[in-house]
C-alpha positions, 0 to 999 in steps of 0.5 A: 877683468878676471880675478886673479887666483893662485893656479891649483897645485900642479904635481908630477906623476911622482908627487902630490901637494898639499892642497890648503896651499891652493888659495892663501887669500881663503882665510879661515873666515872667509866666505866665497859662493860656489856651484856645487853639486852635493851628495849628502843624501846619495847612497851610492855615492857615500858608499863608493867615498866610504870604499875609497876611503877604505883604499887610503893608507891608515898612515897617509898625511890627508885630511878626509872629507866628511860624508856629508861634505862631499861634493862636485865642484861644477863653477866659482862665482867669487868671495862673498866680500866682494860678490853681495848677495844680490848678485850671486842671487842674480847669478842664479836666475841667469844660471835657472834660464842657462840650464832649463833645456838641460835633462838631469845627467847620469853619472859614473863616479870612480874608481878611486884615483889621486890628483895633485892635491886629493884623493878622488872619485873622478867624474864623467856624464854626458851633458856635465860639461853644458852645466858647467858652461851655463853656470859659468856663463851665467856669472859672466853676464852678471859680475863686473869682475868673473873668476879666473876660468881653470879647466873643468876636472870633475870630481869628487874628493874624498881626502885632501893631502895634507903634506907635500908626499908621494902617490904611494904614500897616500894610497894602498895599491891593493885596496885600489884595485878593490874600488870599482866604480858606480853611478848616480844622477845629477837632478839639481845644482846648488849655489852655496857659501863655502868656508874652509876649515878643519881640513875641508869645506863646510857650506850653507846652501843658498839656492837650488836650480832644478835640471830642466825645469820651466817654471820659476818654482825650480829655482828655490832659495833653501836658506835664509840670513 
């Protein structure tokens, strides 16, 4: 049986919605493992988040992601309360041998735009959707109790709205137009434990699982305790 999850904010072309409403349960102190695919180390993509950020009202009610916390959330695996660490380690396995065949994706990210609760650089790539359906097949045949599914929007946020406001109110038009979009290139996932707090999500990796990658030394456990 699925576990229910509050749905993410829906908003009209008008309004934009306070994204920490999403998930009431995701407490302070609560952990919960995720597929990410992370960009602390891409140059092209800080950058093109830091021309973003440039396009975002100096008075905007956001919360702006760190440049070392932006990331693409790829599949939800569960709390770490309920899915032990055997499991989500499992999870990993499963998702190695779902994504050997898998090459590494070419990516274009951007330009900047807004979803119902963030500012984003939206994300396409041929072969990014057979990644998010390994991982999500990959925690389907392991956990007694999966995630509810929701649809894979793939992007990258740069700003997390704060308040329930208006478009307008979070981006400046002319700053907008500015933004172009650029490229970068999907070689690796990782399986973190994400927290949320001070307005956005910090996380320990756990595991990294290479894109076409035949030999069990591409799936590396990068943290330990």
């Amino acid at each position: 049986m699925p576990v229910r999850n509050a749905p993410l904010p829906e908003a009209g072309a008008e309004r934009l919605v306070q994204h920490w409403s999403w998930r009431p349960d995701w407490t302070r102190e609560r952990r919960s493992w995720w597929w990410y695919a992370t960009f602390e180390s891409d140059p092209e993509v800080q950058g093109l988040a830091s021309e973003a950020r440039s396009a975002i009202r100096a008075d905007a009610p956001v919360d702006e992601v760190p440049a070392r916390w932006l990331h693409l959330t790829l599949s939800e695996v569960g709390y770490a309360d309920t899915v032990p660490r055997r499991l989500a380690y499992e999870c990993a396995r499963r998702a190695h041998h779902r994504l050997v065949d898998v090459p590494p994706i070419d990516l274009q990210v951007g330009p900047v735009a807004t979803m119902p609760g963030a500012v984003v650089l939206p994300v396409s790539g041929a072969g990014l959707a057979d990644v998010h359906d390994g991982l999500v097949a990959a925690v389907r045949e392991t956990l007694p109790e999966q995630p509810e599914g929701r649809p894979f929007d793939p992007h990258v946020s740069v700003a997390y709205v704060a308040r329930d406001c208006r478009p307008g109110d979070v981006l400046d038009d002319a700053g907008s137009d500015r933004c172009a979009p650029g490229r970068s290139r999907l070689t690796r996932v990782s399986l973190v434990e994400v927290t949320r707090d001070h307005g956005h999500y910090r996380w320990t990796p756990r595991c990294q699982v290479s894109l076409r990658a035949p030999s069990r030394r591409h799936l590396r456990a990068v943290a330990a305790g």
